[in-house]
N, C-alpha and C positions, 0 to 999 in steps of 0.2 A: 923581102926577108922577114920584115916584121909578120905579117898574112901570114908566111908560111911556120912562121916559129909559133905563131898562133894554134895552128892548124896542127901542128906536131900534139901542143901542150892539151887540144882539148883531148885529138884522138889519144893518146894516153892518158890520161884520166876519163875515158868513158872505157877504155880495157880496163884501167885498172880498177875501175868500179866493176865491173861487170866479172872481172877473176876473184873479186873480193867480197861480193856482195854473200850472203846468210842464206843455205839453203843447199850446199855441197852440188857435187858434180866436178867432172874432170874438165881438166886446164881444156881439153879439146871441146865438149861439151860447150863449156860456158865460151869460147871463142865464137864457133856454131852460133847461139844463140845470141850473141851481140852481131854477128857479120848478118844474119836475118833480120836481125832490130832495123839495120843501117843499108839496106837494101844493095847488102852484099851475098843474095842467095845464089845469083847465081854462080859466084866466086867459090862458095861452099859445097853447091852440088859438084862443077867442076872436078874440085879437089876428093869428093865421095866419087866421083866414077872413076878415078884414075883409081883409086884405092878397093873399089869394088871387084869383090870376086864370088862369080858364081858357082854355085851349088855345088858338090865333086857329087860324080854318080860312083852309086856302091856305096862297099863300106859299114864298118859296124858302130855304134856308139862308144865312145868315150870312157863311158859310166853304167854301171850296172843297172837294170830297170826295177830293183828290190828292193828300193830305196826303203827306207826306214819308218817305222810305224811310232805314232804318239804313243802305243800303247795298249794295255787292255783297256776295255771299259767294262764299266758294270750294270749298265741299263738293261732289263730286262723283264718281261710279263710272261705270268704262268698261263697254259695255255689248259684246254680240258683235260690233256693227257699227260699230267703234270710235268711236263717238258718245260723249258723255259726258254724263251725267244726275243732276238731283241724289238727293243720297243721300236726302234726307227733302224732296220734291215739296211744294208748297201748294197745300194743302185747295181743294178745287173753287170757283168762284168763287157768289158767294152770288146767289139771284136776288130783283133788286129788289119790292117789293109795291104803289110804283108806277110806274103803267102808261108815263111815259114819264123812265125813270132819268138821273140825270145821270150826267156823266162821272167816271168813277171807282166810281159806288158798287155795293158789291158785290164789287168788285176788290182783292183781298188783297194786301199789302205786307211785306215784312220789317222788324219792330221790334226784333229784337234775333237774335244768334247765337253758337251754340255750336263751338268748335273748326272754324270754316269751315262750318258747316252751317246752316241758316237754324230757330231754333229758336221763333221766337214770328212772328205773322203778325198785320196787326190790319187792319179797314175800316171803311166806314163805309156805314151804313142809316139809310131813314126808316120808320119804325117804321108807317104809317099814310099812307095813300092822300087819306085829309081833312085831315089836319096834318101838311102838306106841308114845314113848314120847321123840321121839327125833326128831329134826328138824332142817333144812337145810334151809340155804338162798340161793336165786336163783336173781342174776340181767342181767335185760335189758339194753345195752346202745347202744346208737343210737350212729355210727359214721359220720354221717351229723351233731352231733350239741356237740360232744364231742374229743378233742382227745387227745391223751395218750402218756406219757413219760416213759421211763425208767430210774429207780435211779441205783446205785451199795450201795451194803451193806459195814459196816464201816469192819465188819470180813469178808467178801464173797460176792464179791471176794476180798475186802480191798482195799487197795490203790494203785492207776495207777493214769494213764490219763484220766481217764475218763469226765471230762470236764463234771461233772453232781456235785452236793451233794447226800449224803447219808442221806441228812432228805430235809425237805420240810422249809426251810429259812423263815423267817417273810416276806422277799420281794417276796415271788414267793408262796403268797397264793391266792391271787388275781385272783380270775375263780376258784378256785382250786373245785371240787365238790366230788372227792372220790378218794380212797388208797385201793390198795389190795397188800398180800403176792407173792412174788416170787416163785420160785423152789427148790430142795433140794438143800445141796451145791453143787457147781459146781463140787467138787472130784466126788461127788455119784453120779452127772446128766446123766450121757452116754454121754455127749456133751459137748459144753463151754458155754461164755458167750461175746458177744459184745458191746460193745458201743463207741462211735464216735472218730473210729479207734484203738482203743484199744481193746486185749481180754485177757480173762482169760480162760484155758484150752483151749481144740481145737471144733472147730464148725465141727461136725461129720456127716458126709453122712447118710440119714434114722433118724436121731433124730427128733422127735416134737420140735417144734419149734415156739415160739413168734415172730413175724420181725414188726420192729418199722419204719417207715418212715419216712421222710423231711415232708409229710403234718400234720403226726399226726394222720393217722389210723396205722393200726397192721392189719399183716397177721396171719393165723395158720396155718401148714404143717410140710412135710414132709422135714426135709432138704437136697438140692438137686432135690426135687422133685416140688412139689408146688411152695415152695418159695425158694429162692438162693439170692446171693448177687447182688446186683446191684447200682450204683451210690446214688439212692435214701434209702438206708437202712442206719439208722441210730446206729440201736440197733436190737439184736437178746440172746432171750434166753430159751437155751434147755434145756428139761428135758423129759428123758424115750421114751417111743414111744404111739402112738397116741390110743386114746380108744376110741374114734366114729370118723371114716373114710368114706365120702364119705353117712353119712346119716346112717351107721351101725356100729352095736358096733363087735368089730372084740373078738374069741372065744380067745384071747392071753390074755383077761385081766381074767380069771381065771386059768392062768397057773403060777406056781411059786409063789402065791401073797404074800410069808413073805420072798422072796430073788429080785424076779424082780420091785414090785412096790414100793420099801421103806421098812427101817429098820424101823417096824411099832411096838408099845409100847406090849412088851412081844410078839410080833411075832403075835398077834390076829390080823384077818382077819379087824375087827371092830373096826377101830380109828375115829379121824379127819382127814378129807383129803379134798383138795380145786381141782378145774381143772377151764379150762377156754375152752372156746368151740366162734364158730362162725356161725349163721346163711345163709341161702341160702343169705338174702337179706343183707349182709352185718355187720346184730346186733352181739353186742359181748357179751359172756352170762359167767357172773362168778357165781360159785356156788360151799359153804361151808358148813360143817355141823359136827357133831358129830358120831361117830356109822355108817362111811361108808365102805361098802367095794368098789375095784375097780370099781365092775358091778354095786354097785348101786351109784358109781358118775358116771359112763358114762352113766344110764339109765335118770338121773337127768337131764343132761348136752342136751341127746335127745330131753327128754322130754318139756324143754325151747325153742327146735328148732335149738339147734346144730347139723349141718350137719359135721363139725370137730369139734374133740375135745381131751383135752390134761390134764395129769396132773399132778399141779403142785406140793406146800409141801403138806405135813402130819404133825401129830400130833398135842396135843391141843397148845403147846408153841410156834406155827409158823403161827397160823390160822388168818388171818384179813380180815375184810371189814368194810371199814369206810366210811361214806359218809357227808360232811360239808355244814352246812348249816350258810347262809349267815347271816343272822338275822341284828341286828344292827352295824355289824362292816363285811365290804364283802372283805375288804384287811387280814382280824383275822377270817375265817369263824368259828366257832363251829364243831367238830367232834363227829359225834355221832355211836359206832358199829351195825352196821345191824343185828347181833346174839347178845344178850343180856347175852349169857353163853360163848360167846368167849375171852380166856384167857388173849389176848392183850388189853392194855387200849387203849382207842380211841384217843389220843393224841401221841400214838406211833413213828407215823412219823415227827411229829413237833420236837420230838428229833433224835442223829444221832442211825440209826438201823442196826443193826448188819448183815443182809442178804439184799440180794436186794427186791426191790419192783416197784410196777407201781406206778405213779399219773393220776388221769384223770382228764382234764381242759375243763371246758366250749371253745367253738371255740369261 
């Protein structure tokens, strides 16, 4: 009796640490992640496949694909023929995959801007010709007029040196224009995670890879390969290995897809899943959605003009993109979610978050 009353008092004080600890997430969420701590995964997937439902075929979206623009901007150079044009054009419009598009989609927007110039672009696709009523955001950002930080999460990797916050402070919103999701946690990544001189797990030869710099762009690669450490790396973080290489999607992201790409909700091929990809000319392309599998986030990821690309979480409880708009207070921007079915509220990162994430600031 004694043993067992033992046994009661610790496992309730390691829940109740774990529902209380600093970093938000729902009661489900944070159970998940303590029954993994305690090498009750398989108890959790279990309970995710009984709960799991796949894809419905057809069907329309939700939500309208005309979502909302930041705005006008005012960036613009005189040309010979005294016309005026913007200074940083957006990216070619995306073509839809199916065959009769609605209105809007594919059709790029301004989400946010730097000094009059239109610095971040985002739309909206459906991923799939047969699941028809799901949809994916896709954004544009230009690292000429945007650049990007890395947080650490308040659970993952928790507490070090990281000489960052784990939310986004009232004083350091100021330019702030948009927030996306990080990686699995760093246990499940294949690799670690860095930041300014500190890490968590081991940064791994061959992992995909984030690298954050002193100026404030981000490389994508191979680590070891592409990108490597050097004086100017700030922050690096990996997860898995890469699914468009070099401008092709390699045949490895259909192998294994319910053990190598994430512990995915009842093992279905078909969840949320985010990646992050980059451009020949430098553009960084983040793209979320519902109902993906691995091939058709790296077809997405192409499709925006990812010549690499990588990915990052999964499921619906780790999905974000936010992007802030300035309106009448530009030091308090407004947060508004670029998917309208995505499970995190848009004010997410203004409190502390439990996983890591990026910020991205006007330069």
């Amino acid at each position: 009796m004694a043993l067992l009353l033992a046994f009661v008092i610790w496992v309730g004080w390691s829940v109740g640490h774990a529902l209380t600890y600093a970093g938000g997430g729902t009661v489900s969420e944070r159970l998940a992640e303590w029954a993994r701590d305690h090498y009750l995964g398989p108890l959790v997937t279990f309970g995710e496949w009984v709960s799991y439902k796949p894809p419905q075929v057809g069907g329309k979206p939700s939500f309208a694909l005309t979502g909302p623009s930041a705005g006008a901007v005012s960036g613009h150079k005189a040309t010979g023929h005294g016309k005026a044009e913007p200074s940083f054009p957006a990216p070619a419009p995306l073509t839809p995959l199916v065959a009769h598009p609605l209105r809007g989609e594919g059709k790029w927007r301004v989400l946010g801007a730097a000094k009059g110039d239109p610095a971040i672009f985002g739309t909206y696709l459906r991923s799939s010709s047969v699941y028809t009523s799901y949809v994916a955001g896709i954004v544009s950002m230009n690292q000429n007029l945007v650049r990007f930080q890395l947080h650490p999460g308040a659970g993952d990797p928790g507490p070090g040196h990281w000489k960052a916050a784990p939310n986004i402070r009232p004083a350091k919103r100021l330019g702030l224009l948009a927030t996306f999701n990080g990686g699995f946690k760093i246990s499940t990544s294949g690799g670690g995670f860095y930041l300014n001189g500190a890490t968590a797990g081991v940064l791994t030869k061959g992992v995909a890879s984030v690298v954050y710099y002193r100026d404030g762009r981000i490389a994508i690669g191979n680590w070891g390969g592409s990108v490597r450490m050097t004086p100017d790396v700030v922050g690096v973080r990996q997860n898995l290995h890469m699914i468009v290489a070099h401008g092709r999607i390699p045949a490895s992201v259909d192998y294994n897809v319910q053990t190598s790409w994430g512990a995915t909700l009842g093992g279905g091929y078909y969840v949320w899943r985010s990646g992050i990809g980059m451009t020949r000319d430098g553009r960084v392309i983040f793209v979320y959605g519902p109902s993906l599998n691995v091939r058709g986030l790296a077809q997405l990821l192409k499709r925006a003009g990812a010549v690499t690309g990588m990915e990052l979480d999964i499921n619906p409880d780790w999905m974000s993109y936010m992007y802030y708009l300035p309106k009448h207070h530009p030091a308090n921007p407004t947060p508004h979610n670029l998917l309208p079915d995505q499970l995190q509220p848009p004010d997410r990162y203004y409190g502390l978050a439990s996983r890591d994430f990026t910020a991205v600031y006007a330069r």
